[in-house]
C-alpha positions as CSV (number, residue, x, y, z in Angstrom):
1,X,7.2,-33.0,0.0
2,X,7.9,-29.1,0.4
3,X,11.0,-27.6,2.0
4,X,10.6,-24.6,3.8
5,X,11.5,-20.8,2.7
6,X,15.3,-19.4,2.6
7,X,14.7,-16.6,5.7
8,X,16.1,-13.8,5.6
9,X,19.4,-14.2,6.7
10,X,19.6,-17.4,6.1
11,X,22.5,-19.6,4.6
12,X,23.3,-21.3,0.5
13,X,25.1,-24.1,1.2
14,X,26.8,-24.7,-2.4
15,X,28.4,-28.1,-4.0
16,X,29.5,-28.7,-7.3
17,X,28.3,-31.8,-8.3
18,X,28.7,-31.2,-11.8
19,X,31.8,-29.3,-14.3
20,X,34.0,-27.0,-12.0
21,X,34.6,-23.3,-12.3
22,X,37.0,-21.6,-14.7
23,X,38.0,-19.0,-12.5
24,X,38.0,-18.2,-9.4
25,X,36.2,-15.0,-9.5
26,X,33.2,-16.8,-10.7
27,X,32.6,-18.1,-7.5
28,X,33.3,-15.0,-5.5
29,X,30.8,-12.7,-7.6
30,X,28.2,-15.3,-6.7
31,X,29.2,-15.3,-3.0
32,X,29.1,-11.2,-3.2
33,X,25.7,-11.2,-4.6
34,X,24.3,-13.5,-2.2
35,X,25.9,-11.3,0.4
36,X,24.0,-8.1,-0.9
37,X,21.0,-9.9,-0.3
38,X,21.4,-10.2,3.2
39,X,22.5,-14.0,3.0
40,X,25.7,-16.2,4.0
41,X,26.8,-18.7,1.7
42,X,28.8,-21.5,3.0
43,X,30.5,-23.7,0.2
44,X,30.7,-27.3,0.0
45,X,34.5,-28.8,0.7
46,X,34.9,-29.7,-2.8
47,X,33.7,-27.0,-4.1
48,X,37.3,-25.6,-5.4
49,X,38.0,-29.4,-6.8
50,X,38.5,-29.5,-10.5
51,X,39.4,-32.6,-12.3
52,X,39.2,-31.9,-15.9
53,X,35.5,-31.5,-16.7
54,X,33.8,-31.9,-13.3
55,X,34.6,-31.0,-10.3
56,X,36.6,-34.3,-8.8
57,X,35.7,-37.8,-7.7
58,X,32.1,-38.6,-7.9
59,X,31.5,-40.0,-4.9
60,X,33.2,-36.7,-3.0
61,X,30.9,-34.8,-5.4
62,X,27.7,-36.9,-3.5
63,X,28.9,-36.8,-0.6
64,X,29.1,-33.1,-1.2
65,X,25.8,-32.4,-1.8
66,X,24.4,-34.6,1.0
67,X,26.2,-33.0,3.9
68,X,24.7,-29.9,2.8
69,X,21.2,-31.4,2.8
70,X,22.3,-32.5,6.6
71,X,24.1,-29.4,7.9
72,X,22.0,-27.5,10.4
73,X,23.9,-23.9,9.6
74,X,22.1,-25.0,5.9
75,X,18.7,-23.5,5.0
76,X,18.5,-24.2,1.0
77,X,21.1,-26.4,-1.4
78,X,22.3,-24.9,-4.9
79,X,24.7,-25.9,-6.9
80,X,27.9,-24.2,-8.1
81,X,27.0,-24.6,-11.5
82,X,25.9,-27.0,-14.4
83,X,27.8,-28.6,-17.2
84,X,28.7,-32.3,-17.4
85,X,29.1,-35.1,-14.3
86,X,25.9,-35.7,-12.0
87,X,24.9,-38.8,-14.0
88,X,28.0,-40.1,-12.0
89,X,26.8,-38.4,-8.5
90,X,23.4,-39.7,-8.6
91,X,23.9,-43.7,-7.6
92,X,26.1,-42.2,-4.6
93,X,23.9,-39.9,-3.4
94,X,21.9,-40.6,0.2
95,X,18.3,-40.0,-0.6
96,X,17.2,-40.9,2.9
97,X,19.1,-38.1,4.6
98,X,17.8,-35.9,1.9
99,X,14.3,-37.0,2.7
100,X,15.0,-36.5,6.2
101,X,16.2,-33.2,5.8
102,X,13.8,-31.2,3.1
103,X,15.8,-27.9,2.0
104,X,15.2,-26.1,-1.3
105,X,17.6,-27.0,-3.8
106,X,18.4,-25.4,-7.5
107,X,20.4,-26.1,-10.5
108,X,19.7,-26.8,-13.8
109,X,21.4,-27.8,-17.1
110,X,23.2,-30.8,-15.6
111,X,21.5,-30.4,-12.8
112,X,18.1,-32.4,-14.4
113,X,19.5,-35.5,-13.3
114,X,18.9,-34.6,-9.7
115,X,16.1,-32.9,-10.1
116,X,14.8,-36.7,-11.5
117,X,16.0,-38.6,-8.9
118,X,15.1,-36.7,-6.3
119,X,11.9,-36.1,-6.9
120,X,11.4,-40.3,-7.0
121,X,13.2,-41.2,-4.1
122,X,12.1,-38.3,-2.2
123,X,9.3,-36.2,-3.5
124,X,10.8,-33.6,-3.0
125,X,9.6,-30.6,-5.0
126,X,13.0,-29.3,-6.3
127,X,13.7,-25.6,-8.0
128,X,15.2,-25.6,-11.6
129,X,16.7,-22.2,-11.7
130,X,20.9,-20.8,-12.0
131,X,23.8,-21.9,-9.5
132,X,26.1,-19.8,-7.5
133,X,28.1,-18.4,-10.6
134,X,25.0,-17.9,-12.5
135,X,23.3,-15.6,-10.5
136,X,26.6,-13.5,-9.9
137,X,27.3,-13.6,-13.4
138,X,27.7,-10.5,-15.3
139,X,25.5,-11.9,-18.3
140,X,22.7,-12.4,-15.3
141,X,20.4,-9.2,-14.9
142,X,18.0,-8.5,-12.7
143,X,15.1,-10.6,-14.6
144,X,16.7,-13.8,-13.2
145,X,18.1,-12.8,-10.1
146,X,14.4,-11.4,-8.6
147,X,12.9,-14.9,-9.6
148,X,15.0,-17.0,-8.0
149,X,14.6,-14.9,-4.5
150,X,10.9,-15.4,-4.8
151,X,11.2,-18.9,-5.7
152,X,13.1,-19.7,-3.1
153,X,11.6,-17.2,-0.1
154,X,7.6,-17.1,-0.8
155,X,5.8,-19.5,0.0
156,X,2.6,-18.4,-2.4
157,X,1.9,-20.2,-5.9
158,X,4.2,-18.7,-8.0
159,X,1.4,-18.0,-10.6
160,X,2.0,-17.0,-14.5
161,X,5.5,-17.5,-15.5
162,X,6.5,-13.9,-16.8
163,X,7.4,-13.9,-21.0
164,X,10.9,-13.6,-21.8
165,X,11.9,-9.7,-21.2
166,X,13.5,-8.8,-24.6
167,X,11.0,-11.1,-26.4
168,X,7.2,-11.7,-25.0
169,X,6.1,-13.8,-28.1
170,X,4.8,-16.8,-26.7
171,X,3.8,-19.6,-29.2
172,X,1.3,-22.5,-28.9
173,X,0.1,-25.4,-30.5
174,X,-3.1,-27.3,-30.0
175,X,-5.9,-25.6,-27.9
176,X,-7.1,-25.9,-24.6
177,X,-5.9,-25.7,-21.0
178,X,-4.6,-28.9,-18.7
179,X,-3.6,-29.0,-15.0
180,X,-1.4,-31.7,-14.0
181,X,2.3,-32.0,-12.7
182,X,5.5,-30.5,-14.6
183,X,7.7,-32.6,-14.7
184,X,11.3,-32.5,-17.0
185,X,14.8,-30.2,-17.5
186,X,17.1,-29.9,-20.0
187,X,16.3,-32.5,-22.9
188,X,19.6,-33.7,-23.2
189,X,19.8,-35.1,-20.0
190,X,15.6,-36.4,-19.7
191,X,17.2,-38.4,-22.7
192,X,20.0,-39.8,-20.9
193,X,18.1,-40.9,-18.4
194,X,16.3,-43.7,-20.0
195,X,17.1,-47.0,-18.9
196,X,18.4,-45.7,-15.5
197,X,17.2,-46.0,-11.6
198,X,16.3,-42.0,-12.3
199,X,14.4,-42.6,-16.1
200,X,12.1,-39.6,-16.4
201,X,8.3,-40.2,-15.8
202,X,6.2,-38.4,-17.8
203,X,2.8,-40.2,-17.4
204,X,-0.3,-37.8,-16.3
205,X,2.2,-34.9,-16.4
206,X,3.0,-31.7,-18.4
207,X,6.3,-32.0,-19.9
208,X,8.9,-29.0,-19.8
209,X,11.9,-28.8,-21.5
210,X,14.9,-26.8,-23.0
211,X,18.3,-27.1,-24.3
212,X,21.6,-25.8,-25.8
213,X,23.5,-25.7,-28.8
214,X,21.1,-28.7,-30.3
215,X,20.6,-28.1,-33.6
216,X,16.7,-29.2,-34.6
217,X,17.8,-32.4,-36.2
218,X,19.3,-33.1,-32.7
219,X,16.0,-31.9,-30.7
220,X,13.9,-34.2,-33.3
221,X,16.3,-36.9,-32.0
222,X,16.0,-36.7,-28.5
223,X,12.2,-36.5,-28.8
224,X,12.1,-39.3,-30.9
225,X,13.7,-41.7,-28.7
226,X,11.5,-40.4,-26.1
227,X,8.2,-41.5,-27.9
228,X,10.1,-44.8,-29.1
229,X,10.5,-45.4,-25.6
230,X,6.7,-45.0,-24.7
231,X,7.7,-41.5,-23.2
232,X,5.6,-39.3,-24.8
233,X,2.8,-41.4,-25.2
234,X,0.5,-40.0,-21.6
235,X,1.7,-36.9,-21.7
236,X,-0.8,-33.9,-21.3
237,X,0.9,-31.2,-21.7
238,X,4.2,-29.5,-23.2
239,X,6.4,-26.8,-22.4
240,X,9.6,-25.6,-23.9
241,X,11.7,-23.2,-22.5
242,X,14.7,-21.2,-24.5
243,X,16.5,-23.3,-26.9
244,X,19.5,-21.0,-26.8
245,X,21.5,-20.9,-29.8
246,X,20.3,-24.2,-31.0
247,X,19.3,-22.8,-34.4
248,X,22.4,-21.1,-34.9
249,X,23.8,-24.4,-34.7
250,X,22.7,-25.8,-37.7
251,X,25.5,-27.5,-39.6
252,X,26.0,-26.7,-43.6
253,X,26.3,-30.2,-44.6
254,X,24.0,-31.0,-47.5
255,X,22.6,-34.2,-45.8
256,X,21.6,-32.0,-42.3
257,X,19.3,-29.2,-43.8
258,X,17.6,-28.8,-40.8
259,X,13.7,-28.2,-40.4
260,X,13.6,-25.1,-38.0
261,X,12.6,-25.3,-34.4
262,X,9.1,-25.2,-34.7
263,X,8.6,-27.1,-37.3
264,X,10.3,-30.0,-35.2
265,X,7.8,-28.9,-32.3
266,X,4.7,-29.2,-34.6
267,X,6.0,-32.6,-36.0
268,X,6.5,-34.5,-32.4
269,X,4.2,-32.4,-30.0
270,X,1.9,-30.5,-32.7
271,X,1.0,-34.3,-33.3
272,X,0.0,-35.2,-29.7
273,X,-2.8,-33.3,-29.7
274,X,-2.0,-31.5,-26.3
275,X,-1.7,-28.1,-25.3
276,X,1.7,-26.9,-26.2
277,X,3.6,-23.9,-25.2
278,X,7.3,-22.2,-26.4
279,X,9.3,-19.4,-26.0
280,X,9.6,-19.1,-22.5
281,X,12.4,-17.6,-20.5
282,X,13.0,-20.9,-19.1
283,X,17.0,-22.5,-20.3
284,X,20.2,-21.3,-20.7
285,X,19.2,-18.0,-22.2
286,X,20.2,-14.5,-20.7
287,X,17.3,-14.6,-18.7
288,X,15.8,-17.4,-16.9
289,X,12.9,-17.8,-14.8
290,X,13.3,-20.2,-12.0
291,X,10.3,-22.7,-11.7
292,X,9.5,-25.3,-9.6
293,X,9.8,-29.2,-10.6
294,X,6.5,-31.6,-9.0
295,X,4.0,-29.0,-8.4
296,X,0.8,-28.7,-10.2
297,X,0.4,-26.4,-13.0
298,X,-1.6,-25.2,-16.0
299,X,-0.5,-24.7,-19.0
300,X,-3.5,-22.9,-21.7
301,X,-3.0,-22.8,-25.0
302,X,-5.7,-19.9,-25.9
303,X,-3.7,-17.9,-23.9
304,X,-0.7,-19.0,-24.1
305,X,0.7,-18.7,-20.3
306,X,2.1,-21.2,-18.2
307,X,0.8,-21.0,-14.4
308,X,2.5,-22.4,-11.2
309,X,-0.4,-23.6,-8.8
310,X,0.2,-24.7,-5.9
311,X,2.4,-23.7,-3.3
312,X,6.5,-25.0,-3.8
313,X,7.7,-24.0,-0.5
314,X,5.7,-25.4,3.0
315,X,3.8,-22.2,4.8
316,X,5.0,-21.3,8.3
C-alpha cells in the first residue's frame, strides 16, 4: 500500500513514540526548518511529555501516533525522534485506522519496530529516514535533508542510493545482482523483535541493516541469533548501512578482542553466498539517506550500488 506525496504546503504531523527531547530547542530547529521549506508542522499532544527515557505513558504515546495517521490537517507522519520505547507503543497502536488512512511516515533507530509492524498489519510502504530534531539538527547537512524531501514529495523510483559524501567506498561480498523486497532497520531492534506479533520477516527479501555503538562482537551476536532463529536462512540479499562508532567501541578486555566489522560481515553474510553490500550512508551517521522499507530493489554486487525500484509514494 502507497501513501501519497507530502505537497507543497502541506502539514508533518509529529509524535514521539519513542525517548523524549533534551531540550527544547531541539524541537523548535526542526519546526523552523520544516517552515523554510514551505511546510507547517503540527505536533502530536504528547509531544513535550517526558518521563525519564521516553516520552510518557505508552499507550498516550499510540494513541499519539494514530490520531496523526487520522487527522485530516495531516498529510505525512514523522516522529520526534528515536531512542528507546516503541516496543511498548506497538501492541497499542490501531493498525486499521492506519490502514484506512495511508500517510507517509519516517523514523528510524527506534523507530524499526514500527516500521515492522506496520508494514504486516498494513502494507504499508513506510520511510526509514531522521525525525523532527534530526533534520533540524546542527550535525544534519544538506546531504540528509535533500533526501528526505525527495523521499517524501516524488513519486518516481528513488533509483541508486547516493555513497556516503565524505566517504564513497562501497564494499561487497559475493557477486551478482538480486531484485526482491528490502526489508529490515536498525539491527538491534530486528533482534528484539523475535518472538513478537511484529518478528521481522526476511524470507524472499533483501536484508538492510545498521546500528550504533555495537561493538563487532555485539553485531556477530545479533546476527547469530538471527540465523539460529531460521532468519537468515531465505535471505537474498544484504545491505548494511553506517555502523556509526561501533568499532570505536571495542572494549580492551583481553577475553573481547574483537574481529573488525568486516570480518564479522564475511563470517555471517560472506557465508550466505548472496550479494552483499556496506558502507552506505544509511544509520545514525552524519549523513543519512532516507530509503524506503517494502519496495522492490536491487542490490549488485559487481557494482556495488543499491537501487530503489519501484515507486514508494502512489502517482497522482
Amino acid at each position: 500500500m502507497l501513501a501519497r506525496p507530502l505537497s507543497p504546503g502541506g502539514t508533518i504531523g509529529v509524535a514521539a513514540p519513542s525517548s523524549p527531547y533534551e531540550s527544547r530547542s531541539q524541537i523548535d530547529r526542526g519546526v523552523r526548518w520544516w517552515e523554510e521549506q514551505g511546510y507547517r508542522v503540527k505536533l502530536a499532544r504528547g509531544a513535550y511529555e517526558r518521563d525519564d527515557y521516553v516520552a510518557g505513558d505508552a499507550r498516550e504515546r499510540a494513541r499519539d501516533l494514530t490520531a496523526l495517521f487520522q487527522d485530516e490537517e495531516v498529510d505525512a507522519v514523522q516522529v520526534l525522534g528515536g531512542g528507546y520505547g516503541c516496543s511498548e507503543v506497538a501492541p497499542h497502536l490501531d493498525y486499521d485506522a492506519i490502514a484506512a488512512n495511508p500517510k507517509p511516515f519516517v523514523g528510524f533507530s527506534d523507530i524499526t519496530v514500527l516500521h515492522l509492524a506496520i508494514r504486516q498489519r498494513t502494507g504499508l510502504v513506510t520511510f526509514y529516514g531522521p525525525g523532527l530534531m534530526g533534520v533540524g539538527a546542527k550535525e544534519r547537512g544538506a546531504f540528509s535533508r535533500e533526501r528526505i524531501l525527495r523521499a517524501l514529495t516524488d513519486a518516481a523510483p528513488l533509483g541508486e542510493i547516493p555513497t556516503n559524501p565524505d566517504d564513497a567506498y562501497v564494499g561487497a561480498l559475493g557477486s551478482g545482482r538480486v531484485t526482491a523486497p528490502l526489508v529490515g532497520g536498525c539491527l538491534w531492534l530486528l533482534r528484539e523483535s523475535l518472538a513478537t506479533p511484529w518478528e521481522v520477516d526476511l524470507d524472499g527479501c533483501i536484508l538492510f541493516f545498521e546500528d550504533v555503538h555495537c561493538p563487532p562482537w555485539q553485531v556477530e551476536g545479533m546476527l547469530t541469533q538471527l540465523r539460529n532463529a531460521g532468519k537468515l536462512e531465505r535471505v537474498v540479499g544484504a545491505v548494511v548501512g553506517d555502523m556509526h562508532e561501533c568499532e570505536d567501541w571495542r572494549f580492551p578486555s583481553h577475553w573481547l578482542r574483537s574481529r573488525s566489522m568486516e570480518d564479522v560481515f564475511e563470517r555471517h553474510l560472506g557465508a550466505l553466498g548472496i550479494p552483499v553490500l556496506f558502507n552506505l550512508p544509511l544509520g545514525h551517521g552524519p549523513h543519512l539517506c532516507t530509503i524506503p522499507l517494502g519496495v522492490t530493489a536491487t542490490v549488485d554486487a559487481d557494482a556495488r550500488t543499491l537501487t530503489i525500484d519501484e515507486p514508494a509514494l502512489a502517482a497522482g
